[in-house]
N, C-alpha and C positions, 0 to 999 in steps of 0.2 A: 119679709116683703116679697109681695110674689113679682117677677117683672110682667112690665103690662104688653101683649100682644103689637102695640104699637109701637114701642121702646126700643130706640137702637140696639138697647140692650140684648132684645130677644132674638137680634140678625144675626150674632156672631157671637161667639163665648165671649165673655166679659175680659176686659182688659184693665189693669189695673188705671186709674186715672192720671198717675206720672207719669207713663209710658206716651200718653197722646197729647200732652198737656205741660211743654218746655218750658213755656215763659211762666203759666201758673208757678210749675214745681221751683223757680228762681226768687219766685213772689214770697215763696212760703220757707226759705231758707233767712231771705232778709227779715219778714215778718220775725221767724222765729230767736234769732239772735239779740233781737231790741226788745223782743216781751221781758227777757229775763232781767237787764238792769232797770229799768220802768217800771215794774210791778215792785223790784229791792227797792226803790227811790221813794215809792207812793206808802210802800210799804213804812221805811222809814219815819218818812212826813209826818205822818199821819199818826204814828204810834209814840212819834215823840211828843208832839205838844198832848195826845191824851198822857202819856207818864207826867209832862212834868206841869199838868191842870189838875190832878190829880182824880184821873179818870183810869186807872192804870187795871181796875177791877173791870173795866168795861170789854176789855181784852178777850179773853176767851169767850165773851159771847157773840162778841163780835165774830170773830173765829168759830163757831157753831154755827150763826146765821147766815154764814158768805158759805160753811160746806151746805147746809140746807137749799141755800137760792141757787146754787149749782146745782143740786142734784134735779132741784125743778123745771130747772129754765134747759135742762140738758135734756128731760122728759119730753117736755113742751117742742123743740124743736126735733128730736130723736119722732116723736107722734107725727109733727107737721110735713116734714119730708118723706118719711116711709106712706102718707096716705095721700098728700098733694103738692102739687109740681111735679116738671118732669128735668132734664138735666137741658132742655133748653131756657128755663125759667130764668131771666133777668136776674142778676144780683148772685141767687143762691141756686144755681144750675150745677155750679161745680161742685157744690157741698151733698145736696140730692143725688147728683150720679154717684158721689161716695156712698151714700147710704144705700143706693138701688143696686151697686157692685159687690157689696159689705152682706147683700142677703144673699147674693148666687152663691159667692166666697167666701163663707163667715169665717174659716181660719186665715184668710190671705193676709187680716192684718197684721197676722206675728211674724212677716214679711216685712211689714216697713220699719225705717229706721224712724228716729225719735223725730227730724224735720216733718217726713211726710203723717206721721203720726197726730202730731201735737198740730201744726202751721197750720193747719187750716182753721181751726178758733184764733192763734195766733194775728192771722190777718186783719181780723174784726178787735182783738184786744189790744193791739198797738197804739190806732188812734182813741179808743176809748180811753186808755187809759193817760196818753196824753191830755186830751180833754178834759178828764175826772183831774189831774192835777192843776189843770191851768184853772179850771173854775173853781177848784179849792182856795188857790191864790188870791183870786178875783173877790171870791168870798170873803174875807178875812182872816181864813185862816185859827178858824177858833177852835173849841172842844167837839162840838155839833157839826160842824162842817169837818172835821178832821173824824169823829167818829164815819160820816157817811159817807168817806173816801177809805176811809180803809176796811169797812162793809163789800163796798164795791168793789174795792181791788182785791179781797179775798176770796171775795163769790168771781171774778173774771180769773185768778189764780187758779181757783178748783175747775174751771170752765176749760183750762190750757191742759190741763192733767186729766180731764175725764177720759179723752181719748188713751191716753195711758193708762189708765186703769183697767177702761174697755179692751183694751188689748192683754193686758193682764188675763184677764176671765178666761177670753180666750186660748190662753196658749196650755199646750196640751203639758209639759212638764213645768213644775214653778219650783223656785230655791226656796228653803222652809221659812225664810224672812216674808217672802210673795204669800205662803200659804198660812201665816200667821194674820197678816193684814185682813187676809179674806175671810178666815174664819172667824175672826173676832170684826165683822163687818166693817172694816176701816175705809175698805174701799170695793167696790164691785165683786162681788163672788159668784165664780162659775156658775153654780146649780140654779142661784137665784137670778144668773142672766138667763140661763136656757130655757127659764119660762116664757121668754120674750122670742126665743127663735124657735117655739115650739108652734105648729098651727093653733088658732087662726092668726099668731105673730101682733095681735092687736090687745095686748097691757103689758105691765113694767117694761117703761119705755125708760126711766130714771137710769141714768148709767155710771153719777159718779163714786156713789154711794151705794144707789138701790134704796136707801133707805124709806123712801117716799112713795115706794111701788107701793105697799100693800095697803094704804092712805089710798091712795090715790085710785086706785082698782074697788076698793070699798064703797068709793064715793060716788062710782061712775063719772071721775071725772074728764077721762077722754070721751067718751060717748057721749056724753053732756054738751062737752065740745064740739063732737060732730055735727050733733042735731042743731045746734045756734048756726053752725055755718051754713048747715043747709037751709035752715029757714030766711036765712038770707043772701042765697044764691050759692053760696060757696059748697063746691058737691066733690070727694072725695072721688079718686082715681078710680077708673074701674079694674074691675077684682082685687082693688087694697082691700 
């Protein structure tokens, strides 16, 4: 991402965004602590009444399509902040000056620890996933509605971890368990991220996986995307 000539960014070296931003980094320690029994809870739920409806094959595909809609939905937003908004943008200001800091500094994030790393999807996953179980409840509670809660909470699972993974790629030495994962594509591999921070920085945006980049790059599906926003007003940052 290049930063854009107007961007606080380009007035002073980039500062890491916990450093100017107390009550966020407090936001994202509590977020983070509640993701992990909530997701074990949804996870539970959900996977019990499929075992004992006798849906218990449904399992690992489940488990494929929740890393698949991560790897997408990780794309999709990894594309949308590196080309528009800016870290003043309502709602998701905070998340963009991460990705607008993350191009100056691509190694700084094997700096943060696993709160600042992970919390910030955390934020967005806590009440979702609350939600995803109260409406499960609400539902009834069946095979179908218990399959599309634990769909959900396994692609918002992969969603809390891509950040870690993406920090993975990054980091300049790995322990051979790290370079096992990567090689055998289980999660983000270096060489296949560096195509994404090589000019013009614009495909394999997919970061929990990767697996969806070269899909996705084939299809022109970012670019595709561009041109529908633009035809309807929505114009991309200048020199994204």
């Amino acid at each position: 991402m290049i930063t854009h000539p107007d961007s606080p960014l380009s007035e002073a070296p980039p500062a890491r965004v916990e450093e100017n931003h107390p009550f966020y980094t407090a936001l994202l320690h509590v977020s983070v602590w509640l993701t992990w029994p909530l997701i074990a809870l949804s996870v539970w739920l959900s996977a019990t009444v499929l075992g004992q409806s006798g849906y218990a094959w449904s399992l690992p595909l489940l488990f494929a399509g929740g890393v698949l809609a991560s790897d997408f939905t990780s794309g999709l937003f990894h594309w949308f902040f590196d080309n528009y908004g800016s870290p003043q943008t309502p709602v998701f200001g905070q998340t963009i000056e991460l990705f607008r800091v993350h191009h100056d500094l691509p190694e700084d994030i094997c700096n943060s620890g696993l709160v600042f790393t992970v919390g910030h999807v955390c934020l967005w996953v806590v009440p979702m996933i609350i939600s995803f179980i109260g409406a499960w409840y609400l539902a009834g509670r069946g095979p179908l509605v218990s399959a599309l809660l634990l769909f959900a909470t396994l692609a918002n699972l992969f969603l809390v971890l891509t950040n870690l993974f993406h920090k993975w790629a990054h980091l300049p030495k790995k322990p051979a368990w790290m370079l096992f994962m990567q090689e055998y594509r289980l999660v983000l591999e270096t060489h296949h991220h560096n195509i994404h921070h090589t000019p013009p920085f614009d495909t394999y945006y997919c970061i929990t996986t990767g697996w969806l980049n070269p899909l996705l790059r084939a299809i022109k599906f970012f670019p595709r995307m561009e041109k529908f926003l633009a035809l309807i007003g929505v114009q991309k940052n200048q020199g994204a």
